[in-house]
MARGU-915141 format. One record per residue: residue in one letter; x, z, y negated of N, C-alpha, C in turn. Coordinates in steps of 0.05 Angstrom, whole numbers, plus 5000, padded with zeros to 4 digits. Layout:
// MARGU-915141
AXZYXZYXZY/...
END
This chain:
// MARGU-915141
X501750005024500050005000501750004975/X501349884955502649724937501949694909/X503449584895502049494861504149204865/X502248944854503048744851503148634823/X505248404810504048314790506548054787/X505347944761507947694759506247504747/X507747294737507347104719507846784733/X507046554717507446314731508046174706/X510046024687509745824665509345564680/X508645384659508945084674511445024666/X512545064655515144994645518045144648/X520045094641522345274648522445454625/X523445694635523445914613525646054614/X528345704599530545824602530346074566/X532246214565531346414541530246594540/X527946664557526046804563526746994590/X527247264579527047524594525547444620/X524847324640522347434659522647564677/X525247654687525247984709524248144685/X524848214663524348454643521048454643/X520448194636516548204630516248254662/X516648174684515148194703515948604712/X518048614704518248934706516749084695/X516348974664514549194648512049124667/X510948954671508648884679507649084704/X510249064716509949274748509249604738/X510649594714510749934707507750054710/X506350034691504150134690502750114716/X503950004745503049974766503950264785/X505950424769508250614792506150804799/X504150784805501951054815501450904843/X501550634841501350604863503550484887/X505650454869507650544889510450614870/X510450864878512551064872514951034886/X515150964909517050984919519750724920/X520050564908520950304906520150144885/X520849994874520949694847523549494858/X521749364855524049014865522248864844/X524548594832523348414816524948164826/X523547954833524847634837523847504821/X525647334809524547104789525946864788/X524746614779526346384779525646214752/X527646204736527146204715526445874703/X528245764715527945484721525145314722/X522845514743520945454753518645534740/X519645754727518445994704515846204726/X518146244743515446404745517446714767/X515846914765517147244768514347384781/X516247514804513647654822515547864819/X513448134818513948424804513348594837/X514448894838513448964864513349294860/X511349404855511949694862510749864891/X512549974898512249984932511550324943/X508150344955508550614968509150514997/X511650675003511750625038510550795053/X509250565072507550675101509450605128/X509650285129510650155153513750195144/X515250265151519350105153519650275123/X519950495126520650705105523850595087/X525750375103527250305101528150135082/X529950125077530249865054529549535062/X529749645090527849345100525749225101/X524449465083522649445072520449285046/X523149335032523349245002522348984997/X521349014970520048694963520348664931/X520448474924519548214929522348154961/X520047974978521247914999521647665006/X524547495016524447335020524147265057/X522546985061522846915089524546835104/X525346905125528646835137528846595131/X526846355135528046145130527746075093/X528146225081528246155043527246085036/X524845925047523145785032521045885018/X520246235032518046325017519546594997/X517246734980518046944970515147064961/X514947364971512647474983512547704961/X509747844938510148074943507148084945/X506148364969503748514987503848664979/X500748754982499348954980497748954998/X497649255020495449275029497149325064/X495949195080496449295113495249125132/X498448985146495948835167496548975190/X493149045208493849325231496249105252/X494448845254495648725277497848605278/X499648695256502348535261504948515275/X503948725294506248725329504248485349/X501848515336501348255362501548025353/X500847935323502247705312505847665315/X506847835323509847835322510347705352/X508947785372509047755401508347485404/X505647375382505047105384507046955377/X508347035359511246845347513346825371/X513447095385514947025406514546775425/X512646735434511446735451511346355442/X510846345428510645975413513345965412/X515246085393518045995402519846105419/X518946155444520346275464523846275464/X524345985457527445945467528346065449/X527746135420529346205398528846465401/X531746605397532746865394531546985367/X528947185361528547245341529947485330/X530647505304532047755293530347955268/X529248175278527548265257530248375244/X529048425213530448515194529648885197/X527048855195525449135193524049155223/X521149255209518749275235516549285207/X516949125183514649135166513148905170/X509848995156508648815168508848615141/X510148615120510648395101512048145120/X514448285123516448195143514847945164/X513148125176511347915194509947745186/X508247785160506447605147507747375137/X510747375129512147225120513547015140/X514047145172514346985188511946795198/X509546835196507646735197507346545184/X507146595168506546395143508746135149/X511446255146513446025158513145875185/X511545895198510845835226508045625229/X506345805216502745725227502845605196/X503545615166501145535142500645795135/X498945785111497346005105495445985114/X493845845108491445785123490745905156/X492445895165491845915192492646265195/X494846295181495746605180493246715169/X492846635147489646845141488146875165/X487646715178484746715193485346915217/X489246905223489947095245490547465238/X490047505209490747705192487847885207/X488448185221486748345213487748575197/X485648685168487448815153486348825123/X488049065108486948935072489748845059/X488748665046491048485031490648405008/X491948434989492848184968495648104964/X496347864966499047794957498947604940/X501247534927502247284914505047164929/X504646844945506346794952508246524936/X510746554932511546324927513146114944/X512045894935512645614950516145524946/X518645534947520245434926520745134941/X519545004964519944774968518244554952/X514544714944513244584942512544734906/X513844824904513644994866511145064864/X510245154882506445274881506745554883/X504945624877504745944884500845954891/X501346154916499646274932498546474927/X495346474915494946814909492646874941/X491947034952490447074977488947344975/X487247404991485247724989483947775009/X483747935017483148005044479647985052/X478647915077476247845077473647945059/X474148205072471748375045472748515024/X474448525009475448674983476848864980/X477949014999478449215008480449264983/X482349074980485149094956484448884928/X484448984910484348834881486148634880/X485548474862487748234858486548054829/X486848124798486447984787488447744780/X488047514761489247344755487747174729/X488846964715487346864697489546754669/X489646404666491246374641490546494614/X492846554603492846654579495846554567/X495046374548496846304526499146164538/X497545974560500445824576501445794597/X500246144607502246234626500346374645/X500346364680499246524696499846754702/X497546984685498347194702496647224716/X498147514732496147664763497847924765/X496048124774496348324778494648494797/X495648724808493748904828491449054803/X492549004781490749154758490048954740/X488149044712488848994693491349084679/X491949284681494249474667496449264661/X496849244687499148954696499248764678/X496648524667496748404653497248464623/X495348744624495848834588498948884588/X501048834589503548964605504748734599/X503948494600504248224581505648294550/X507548174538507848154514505348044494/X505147784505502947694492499847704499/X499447884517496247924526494747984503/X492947894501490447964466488947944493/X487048134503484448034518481948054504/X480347914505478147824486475947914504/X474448144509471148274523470848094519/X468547984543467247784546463647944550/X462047904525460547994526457747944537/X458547684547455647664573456047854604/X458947924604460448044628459648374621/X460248394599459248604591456148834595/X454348614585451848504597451048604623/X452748464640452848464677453648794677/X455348794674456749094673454649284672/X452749304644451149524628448349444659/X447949244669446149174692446849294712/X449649354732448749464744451749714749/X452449814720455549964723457449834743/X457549684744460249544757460449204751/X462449194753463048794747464148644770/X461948564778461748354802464448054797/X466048114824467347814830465647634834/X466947394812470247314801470347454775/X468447614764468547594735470947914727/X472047894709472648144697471648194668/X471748454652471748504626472648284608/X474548174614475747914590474947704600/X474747574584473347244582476847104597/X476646994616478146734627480646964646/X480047194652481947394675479047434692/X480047304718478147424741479247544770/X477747634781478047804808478247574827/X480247494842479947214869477847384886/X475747234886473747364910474747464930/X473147624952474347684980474447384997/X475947475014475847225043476446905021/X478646864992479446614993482946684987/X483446424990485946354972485446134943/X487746134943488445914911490545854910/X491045694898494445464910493445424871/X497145534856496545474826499845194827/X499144994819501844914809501844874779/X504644754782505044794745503444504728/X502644314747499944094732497444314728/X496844494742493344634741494644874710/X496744934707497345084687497244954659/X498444744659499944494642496944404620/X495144374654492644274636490344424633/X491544694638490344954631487344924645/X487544884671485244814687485744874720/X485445114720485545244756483645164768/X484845084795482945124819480945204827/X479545204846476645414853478245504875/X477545794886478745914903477545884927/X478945814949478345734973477045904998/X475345955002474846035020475646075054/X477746265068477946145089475846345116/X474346465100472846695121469846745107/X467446635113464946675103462846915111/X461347035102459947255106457447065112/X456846975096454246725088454146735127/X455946515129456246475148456046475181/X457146815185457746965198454547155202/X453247095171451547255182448347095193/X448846845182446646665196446746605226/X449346545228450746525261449746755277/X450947015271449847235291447447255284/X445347165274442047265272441147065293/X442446785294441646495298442846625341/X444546775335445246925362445547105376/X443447335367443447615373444747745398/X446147885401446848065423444548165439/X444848025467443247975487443148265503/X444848475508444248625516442248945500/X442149085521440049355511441149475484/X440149725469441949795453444050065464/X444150085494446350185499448850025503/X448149815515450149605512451449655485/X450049595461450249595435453049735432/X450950035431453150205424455850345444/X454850145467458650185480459749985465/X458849725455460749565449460949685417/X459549775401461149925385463250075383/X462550285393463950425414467050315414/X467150105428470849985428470749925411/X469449685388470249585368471449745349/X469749995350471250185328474050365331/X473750405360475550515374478450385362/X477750185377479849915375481949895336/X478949925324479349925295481650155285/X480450435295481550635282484150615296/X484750645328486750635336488750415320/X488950135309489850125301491350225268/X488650305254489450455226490750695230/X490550765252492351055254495250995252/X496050795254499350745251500150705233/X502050935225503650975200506351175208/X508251145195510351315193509851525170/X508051615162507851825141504751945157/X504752245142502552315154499552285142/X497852245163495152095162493452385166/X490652265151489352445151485452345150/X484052415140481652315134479252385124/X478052275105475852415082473352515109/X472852795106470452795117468252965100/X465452815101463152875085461852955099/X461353015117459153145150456452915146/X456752645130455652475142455452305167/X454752125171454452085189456551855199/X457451685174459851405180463451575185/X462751825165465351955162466352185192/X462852295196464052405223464652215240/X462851935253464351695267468051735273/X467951655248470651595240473251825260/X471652055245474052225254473652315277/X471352405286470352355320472452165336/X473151975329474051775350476351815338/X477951785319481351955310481652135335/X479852275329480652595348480252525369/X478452375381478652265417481852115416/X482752005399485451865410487451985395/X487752335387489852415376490152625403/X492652745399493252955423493553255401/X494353225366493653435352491653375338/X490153585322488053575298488953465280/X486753255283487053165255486153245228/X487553125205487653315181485153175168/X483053325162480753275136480653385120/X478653265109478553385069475253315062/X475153495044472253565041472753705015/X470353584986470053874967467453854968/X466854104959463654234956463754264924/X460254324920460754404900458254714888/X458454804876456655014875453954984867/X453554824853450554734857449254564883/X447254784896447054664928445254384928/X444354284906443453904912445353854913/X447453884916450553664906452953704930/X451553954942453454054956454653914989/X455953855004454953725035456953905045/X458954145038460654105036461254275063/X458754445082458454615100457854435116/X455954185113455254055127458753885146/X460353815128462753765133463653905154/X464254255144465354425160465154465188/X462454435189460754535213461954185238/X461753985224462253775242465653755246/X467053955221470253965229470954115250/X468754365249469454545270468654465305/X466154315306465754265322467854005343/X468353845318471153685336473253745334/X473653925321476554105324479254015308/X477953965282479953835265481954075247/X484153995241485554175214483754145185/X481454305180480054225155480854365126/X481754225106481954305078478854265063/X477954435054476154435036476754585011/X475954494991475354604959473154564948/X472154804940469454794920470854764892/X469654524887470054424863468654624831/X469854774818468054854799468154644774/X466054734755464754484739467454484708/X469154684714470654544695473054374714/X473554434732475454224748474353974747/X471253854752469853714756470553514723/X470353734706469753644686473553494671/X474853604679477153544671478553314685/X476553154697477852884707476752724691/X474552734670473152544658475352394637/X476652584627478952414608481152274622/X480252214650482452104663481151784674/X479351784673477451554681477851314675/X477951304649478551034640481450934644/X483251044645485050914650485250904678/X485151014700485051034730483350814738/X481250754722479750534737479850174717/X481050274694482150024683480749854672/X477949804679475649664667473549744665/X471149774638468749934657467949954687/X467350194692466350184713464650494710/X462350584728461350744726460050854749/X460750864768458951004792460051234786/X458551434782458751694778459951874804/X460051774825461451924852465251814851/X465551654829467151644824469951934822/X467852104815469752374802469252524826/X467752584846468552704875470352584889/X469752244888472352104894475452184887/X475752264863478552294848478952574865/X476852684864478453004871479153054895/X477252924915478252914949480852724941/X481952554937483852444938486152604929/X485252724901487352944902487853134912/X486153264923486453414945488653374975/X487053124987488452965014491752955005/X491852874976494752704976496552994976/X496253264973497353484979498753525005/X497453405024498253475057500153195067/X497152845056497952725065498752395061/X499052215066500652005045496851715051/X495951765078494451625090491851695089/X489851605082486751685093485051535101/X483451585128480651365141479151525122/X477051305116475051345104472651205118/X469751365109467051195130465851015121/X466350865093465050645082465750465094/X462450205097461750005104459650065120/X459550255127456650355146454650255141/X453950355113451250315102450950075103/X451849915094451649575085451249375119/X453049565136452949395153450549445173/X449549695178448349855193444549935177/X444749875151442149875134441350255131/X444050335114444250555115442650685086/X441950395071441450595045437450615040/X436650725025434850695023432950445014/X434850244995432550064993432549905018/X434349875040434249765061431149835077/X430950045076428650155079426050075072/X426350215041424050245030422849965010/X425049775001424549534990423049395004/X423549265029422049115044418849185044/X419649435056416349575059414749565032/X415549635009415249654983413149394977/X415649164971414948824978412448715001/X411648885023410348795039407548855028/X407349135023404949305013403549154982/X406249074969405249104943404748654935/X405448594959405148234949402648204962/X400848304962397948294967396548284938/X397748544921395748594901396248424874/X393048294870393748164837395448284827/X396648034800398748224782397048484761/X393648424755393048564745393548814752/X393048944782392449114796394949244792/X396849094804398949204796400849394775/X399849154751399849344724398549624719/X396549534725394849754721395950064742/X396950004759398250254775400650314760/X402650074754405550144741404350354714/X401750234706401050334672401150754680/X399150704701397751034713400151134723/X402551114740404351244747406551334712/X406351124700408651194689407351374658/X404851394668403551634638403451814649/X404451954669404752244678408452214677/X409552404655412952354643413852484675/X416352414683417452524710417252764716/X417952934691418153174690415353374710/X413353284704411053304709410253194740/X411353054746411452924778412253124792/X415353184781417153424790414353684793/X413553754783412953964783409653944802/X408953714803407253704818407753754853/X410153604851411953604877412753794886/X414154004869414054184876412354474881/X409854404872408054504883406954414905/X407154184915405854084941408054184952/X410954274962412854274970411654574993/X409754764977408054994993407054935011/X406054645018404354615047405954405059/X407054285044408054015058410654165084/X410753995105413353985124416253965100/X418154195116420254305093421953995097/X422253885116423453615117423253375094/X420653405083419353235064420553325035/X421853615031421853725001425053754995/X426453575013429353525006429153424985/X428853144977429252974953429153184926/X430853084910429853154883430052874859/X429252924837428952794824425752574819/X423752734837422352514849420852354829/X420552464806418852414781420452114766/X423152174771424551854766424451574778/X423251824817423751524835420951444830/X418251514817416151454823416351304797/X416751374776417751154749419850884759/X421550874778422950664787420750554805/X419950644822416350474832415950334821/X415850394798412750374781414550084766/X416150114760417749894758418549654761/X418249664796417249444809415349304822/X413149474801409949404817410149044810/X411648934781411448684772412448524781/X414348674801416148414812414748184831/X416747944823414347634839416147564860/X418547694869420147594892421447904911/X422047894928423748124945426748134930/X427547864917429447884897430048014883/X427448064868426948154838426548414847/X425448504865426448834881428548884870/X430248774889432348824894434448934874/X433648714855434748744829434248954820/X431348954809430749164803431449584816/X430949484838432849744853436149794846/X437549644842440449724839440749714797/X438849594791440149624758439449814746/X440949824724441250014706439049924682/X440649834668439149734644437749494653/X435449384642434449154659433848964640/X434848994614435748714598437148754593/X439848784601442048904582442748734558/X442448424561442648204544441548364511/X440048414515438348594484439748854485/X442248924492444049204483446149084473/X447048814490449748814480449948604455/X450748634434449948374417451748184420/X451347914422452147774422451847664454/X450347724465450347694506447647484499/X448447304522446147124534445347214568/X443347144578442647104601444046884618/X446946794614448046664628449346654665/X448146934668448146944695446846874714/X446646744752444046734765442946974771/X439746924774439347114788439647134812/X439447464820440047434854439947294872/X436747204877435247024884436346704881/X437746604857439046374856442846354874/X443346544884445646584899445946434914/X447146174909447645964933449246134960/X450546404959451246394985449046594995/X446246634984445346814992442846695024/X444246835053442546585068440446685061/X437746515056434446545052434146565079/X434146495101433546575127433346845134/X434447045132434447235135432947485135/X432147615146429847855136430347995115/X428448105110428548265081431448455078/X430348615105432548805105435548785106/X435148575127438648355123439448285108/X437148135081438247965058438348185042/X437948435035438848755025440848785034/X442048815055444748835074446848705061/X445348395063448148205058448148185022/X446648255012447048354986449248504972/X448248794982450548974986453149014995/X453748805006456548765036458048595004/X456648424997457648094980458148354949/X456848484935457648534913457448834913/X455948984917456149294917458949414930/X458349304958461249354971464049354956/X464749004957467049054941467949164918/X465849124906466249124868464649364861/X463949574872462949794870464749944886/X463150054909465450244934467650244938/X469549974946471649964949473150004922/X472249824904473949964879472750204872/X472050344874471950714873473950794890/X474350804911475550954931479550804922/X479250474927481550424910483150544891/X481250544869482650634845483950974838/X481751054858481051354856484151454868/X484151314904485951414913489251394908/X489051134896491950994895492751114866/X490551274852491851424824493651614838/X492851754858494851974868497151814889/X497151564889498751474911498051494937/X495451494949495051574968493951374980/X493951225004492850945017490051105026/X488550795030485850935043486050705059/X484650735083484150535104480650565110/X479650405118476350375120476450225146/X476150355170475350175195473650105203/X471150135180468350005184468449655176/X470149635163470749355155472149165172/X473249265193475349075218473448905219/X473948535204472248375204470148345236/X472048415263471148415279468248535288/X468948765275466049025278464448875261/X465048785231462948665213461448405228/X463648285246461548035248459748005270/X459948325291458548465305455648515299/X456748705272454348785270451948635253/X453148315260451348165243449648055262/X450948035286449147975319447048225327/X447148445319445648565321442748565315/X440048475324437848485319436948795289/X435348735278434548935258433949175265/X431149215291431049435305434149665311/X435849505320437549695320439449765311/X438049725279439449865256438050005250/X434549885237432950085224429650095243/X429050295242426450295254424550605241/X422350495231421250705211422550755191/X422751055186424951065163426951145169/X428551025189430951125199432750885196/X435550925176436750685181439350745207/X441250575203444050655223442750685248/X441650625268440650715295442450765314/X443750495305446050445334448050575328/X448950635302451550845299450851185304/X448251305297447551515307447151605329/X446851395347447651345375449851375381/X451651235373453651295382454851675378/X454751715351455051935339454152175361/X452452155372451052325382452652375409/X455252195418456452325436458852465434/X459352515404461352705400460052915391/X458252835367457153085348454953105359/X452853465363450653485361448153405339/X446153155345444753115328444553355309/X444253565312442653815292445153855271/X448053675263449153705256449353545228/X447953235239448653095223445452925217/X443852955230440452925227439653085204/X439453005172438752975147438852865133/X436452815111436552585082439652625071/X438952215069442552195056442452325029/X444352455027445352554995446152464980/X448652354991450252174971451852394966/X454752274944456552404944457252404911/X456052554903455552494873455752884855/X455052814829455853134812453553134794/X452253394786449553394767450353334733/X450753024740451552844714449252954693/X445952934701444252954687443953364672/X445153474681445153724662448253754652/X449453614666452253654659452553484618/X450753214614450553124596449053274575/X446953414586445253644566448453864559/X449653974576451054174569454054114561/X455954194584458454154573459753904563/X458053634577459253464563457653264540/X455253534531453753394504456253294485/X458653504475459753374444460953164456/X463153094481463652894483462252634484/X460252614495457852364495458252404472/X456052604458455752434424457452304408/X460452424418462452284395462852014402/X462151994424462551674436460551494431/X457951544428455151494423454251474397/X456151624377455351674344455151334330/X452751404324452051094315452250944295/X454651034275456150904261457750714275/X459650884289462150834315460150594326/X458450614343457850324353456950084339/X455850114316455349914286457849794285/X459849984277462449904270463649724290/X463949874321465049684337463549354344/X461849384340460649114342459149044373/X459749214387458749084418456949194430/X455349414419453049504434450449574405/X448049554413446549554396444549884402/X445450044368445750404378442950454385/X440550264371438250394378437050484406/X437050234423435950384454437250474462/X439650624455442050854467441451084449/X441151094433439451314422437651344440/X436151184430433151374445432851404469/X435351344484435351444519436251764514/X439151684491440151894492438452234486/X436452154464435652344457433152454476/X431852274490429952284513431252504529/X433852414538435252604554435952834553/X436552894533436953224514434553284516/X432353224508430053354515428453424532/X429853274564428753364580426853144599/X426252944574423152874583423752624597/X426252434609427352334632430552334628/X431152334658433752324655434952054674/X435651964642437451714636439951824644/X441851934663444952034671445951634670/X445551564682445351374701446751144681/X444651084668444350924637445451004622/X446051254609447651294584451651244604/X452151414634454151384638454951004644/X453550874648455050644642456550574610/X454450724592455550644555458550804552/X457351044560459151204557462651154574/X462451004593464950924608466250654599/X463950524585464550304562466650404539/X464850674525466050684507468750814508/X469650974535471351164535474050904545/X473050664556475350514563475850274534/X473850224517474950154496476050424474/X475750584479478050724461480350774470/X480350684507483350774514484250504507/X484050254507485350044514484649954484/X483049984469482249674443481249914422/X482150124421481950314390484250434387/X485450274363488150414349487750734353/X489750894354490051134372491651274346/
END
């Protein structure tokens, strides 16, 4: 695990520093790897690949990168881990039998680079299991290779500016440029305030984007010259993969199922467990995270190390729920209860750790288990991908059903319910609820907040597609175009998603929703950014493309049935852990944002919110932020949700674009 970065001119840049720029460039990268800096450049060619290095595989200097390929022709710098690269090494054997091979190391750069010299890129991707981003250079063919691993797992921006190609594992990297000016791009912005995160290819600046998951891109110095890049290539489809396994369901029972889960995952973790530093793993006493470590601990011979924080307010808390599934499989467990000023003292760290707006609010439990883990250990499995793959979240659920019930009734009818739900204020729901909470089954009076979810109902009584659900379920602001000034509606809608298959059931096309943009550009960059601030790798073996393109053959039943999603993984679960352990409403892994904004962090919001300050800056329009904001202080809904997207806006334009 790594920080990448580097430049491409079309021209020669004799005169021009470029180990120095491609070094500064790496700097602001050393969090994520501390342990090592290498810089190669060719000046001639104008172009410099930067390398800051945390070691996992070949602790050694044989390690080191920027790396060249025995036979010279390439020059490599990675990010990320491929599990399988002793059996890709065996394959190399094995095709050139007669030739005497000489490893340098036992890294798996090392190997990717023999590959590449052997098979193409092309073909090496498709044999890669693993997360990746690299930049490779060509010096026979003066091209350079940027690549990303199937589902997102590792960042990788890029994008011309003023001539010249940069790319980096960050933005930081690029601002790190002499001449970087980045210019917000305020329809992106827009997207952003829609659903707190910024969906690939796009980033915050107009003409720097994210290379999607599962392509490459081949840049030479004509696509620079005439300031006109490529489209990034696709060599691994989701689209795809998931029409194919519906078009071919897995023919056996769902015990079949879940033995062949069962290995797949096995198979998975056993390989992420290999590292020369010590490994460890996030556990939430959910249900993807106990998986995970359940099967660690079937193939360790000591306890393995977990991590867990709690927190003292018990909606928020899982943190016993953890304990109870550490003790039962017999793990080394660290836990910390988080108190609300620890909680609170990562907020000034946000914006620069995550580099571009971004706002999922579980972001900051994120930061603190990571800081926690990186105390003991250098490695962590993590249980994300479950949900997405398995129909773990609630609109998987409840959208379809929602959509089925409600495309019967005129649009009058409709209105007229959205009108009657949403004149009783939430507050008042709440309290109705909790008076029914006296007779009702105690199972039913978990939820809180319910007075919001019946206003988000009520919300989508209008919708004319399962699309427009959908949408509507994951956004925030739902014009954001009328906040940000100067934004158009230049985006598709969901529903217009050429890779979105329309074949698919409701609940699938929710699935493959989530997998294509929540996944990457939400989750994974949370857990990314979060962990690699402390230097700490995360591995996710719910993603081993293998398992993913599994669980696309899987029929729907045995994911969700009633209101139960994950079937086949609680199944499985159920033969390490006792159901009574891990059988409860999902929680989520989140902090009480919504009183936390009434109280300790009222003066901060306002100073960020003060509506001069956003007049002045020019990019958000103060009135409907007011009046969320002040709604909220009062009690009478809580907007957390909505104001923390403005608010992570504003806290990353004052770190990066307000004189200081």
């Amino acid at each position: 695990m790594c920080g990448i970065a580097g430049l491409f001119a079309s021209s020669s840049c004799l005169g021009v520093d470029l180990k120095k720029i491609a070094r500064d460039m790496a700097k602001p990268l050393t969090h994520r790897g501390p342990d090592d800096a290498g810089v190669w450049c060719d000046n001639a060619s104008g172009v410099a690949l930067s390398h800051r290095r945390l070691a996992i595989l070949d602790l050694t200097e044989a390690g080191h990168q920027p790396m060249t390929s025995l036979c010279r022709r390439y020059v490599m710098v990675f990010n990320g881990e491929i599990y399988n690269h002793q059996e890709i090494r065996e394959k190399l054997h094995r095709a050139n039998a007669s030739t005497v091979r000489t490893w340098r190391g036992h890294s798996d750069t090392e190997t990717l680079l023999a590959a590449v010299s052997r098979w193409g890129l092309e073909k090496t991707l498709n044999e890669l299991v693993g997360m990746f981003a690299f930049a490779l250079w060509d010096l026979n063919k003066k091209c350079l290779y940027l690549a990303r691993d199937r589902l997102g797992e590792k960042p990788l921006y890029y994008g011309l500016h003023k001539g010249v190609l940069l790319f980096g594992s960050e933005l930081k990297a690029l601002r790190a440029h002499p001449d970087f000016q980045g210019e917000i791009d305020r329809d992106i912005l827009a997207l952003y305030l829609q659903r707190n995160y910024i969906t690939s290819p796009h980033s915050i600046y107009r003409g720097i984007y994210k290379l999607p998951p599962a392509t490459w891109l081949k840049i030479t110095a004509d696509d620079i010259y005439h300031t006109q890049l490529p489209d990034p290539v696709p060599y691994w489809s989701l689209s795809q993969i998931a029409l194919s396994g519906q078009a071919n369901l897995f023919q056996g029972s769902e015990e079949d199922a879940t033995i062949e889960l069962e290995r797949l995952l096995k198979q998975s973790i056993s390989n992420q467990m290999i590292a020369d530093v010590p490994l460890g793993a996030f556990l939430s006493g959910g249900i993807d995270s106990s998986i995970v470590v359940a099967l660690m601990q079937a193939q360790s011979e000591n306890p393995i190390r977990t991590f867990t924080i709690g927190f003292n307010e018990s909606n928020y808390d899982e943190s016993k729920h953890a304990k109870a599934v550490a003790k039962h499989i017999g793990t080394e467990h660290t836990e910390l209860v988080v108190t609300p000023n620890q909680a609170l003292e990562v907020i000034p760290r946000l914006a620069s750790l995550y580099d571009e707006p971004f706002a999922d609010v579980s972001q900051i439990p994120t930061i603190l288990v990571s800081e926690l883990a990186r105390n003991d250990v250098t490695v962590c499995l993590s249980g994300d991908g479950g949900d997405e793959l398995f129909g773990g979240y609630n609109r998987h659920i409840n959208g379809p059903v929602l959509w089925r019930k409600m495309r019967w009734l005129p649009n009058n009818i409709r209105s007229a319910l959205s009108k009657l739900i949403t004149s009783v204020p939430p507050s008042r729901w709440d309290s109705y609820f909790n008076k029914a909470c006296a007779i009702m089954p105690r199972s039913w009076c978990y939820y809180a907040s319910v007075g919001d979810k019946f206003h988000k109902i009520a919300g989508m009584l209008s919708a004319n597609s399962p699309d427009e659900i959908y949408d509507r379920l994951i956004s925030q602001w739902h014009e954001p175009e009328q906040i940000v000034t100067g934004a158009c509606q230049s985006l598709l809608p969901i529903g217009e998603n050429p890779y979105l298959p329309s074949a698919l059931e409701l609940a699938h096309r929710f699935m493959f929703l989530d997998a294509t943009t929540y996944l990457p550009d939400d989750i994974l960059v949370k857990i990314d950014r979060a962990a690699m601030g402390y230097s700490l790798e995360t591995r996710v073996p719910m993603l081993d493309y293998r398992l993913v393109e599994f669980s696309w053959r899987l029929p729907l039943k045995m994911k969700i049935q009633g209101n139960t999603g994950k079937r086949v993984l609680r199944r499985l679960l159920g033969r390490y852990v006792p159901r009574s352990l891990i059988e409860r409403p999902k929680a989520g892994f989140s902090v009480p944002l919504d009183t936390w904004l009434r109280g300790p962090l009222k003066e901060w919001a306002e100073e960020l919110l003060d509506e001069d300050k956003l007049k002045h800056q020019g990019y958000l329009d103060p009135r409907p932020i007011k009046l969320k904001w002040q709604e909220h202080l009062q009690g009478k809904r809580n907007w957390s949700h909505q104001l923390w997207g403005v608010l992570m806006f504003q806290a990353w334009l004052n770190e990066y674009h307000v004189s200081k």
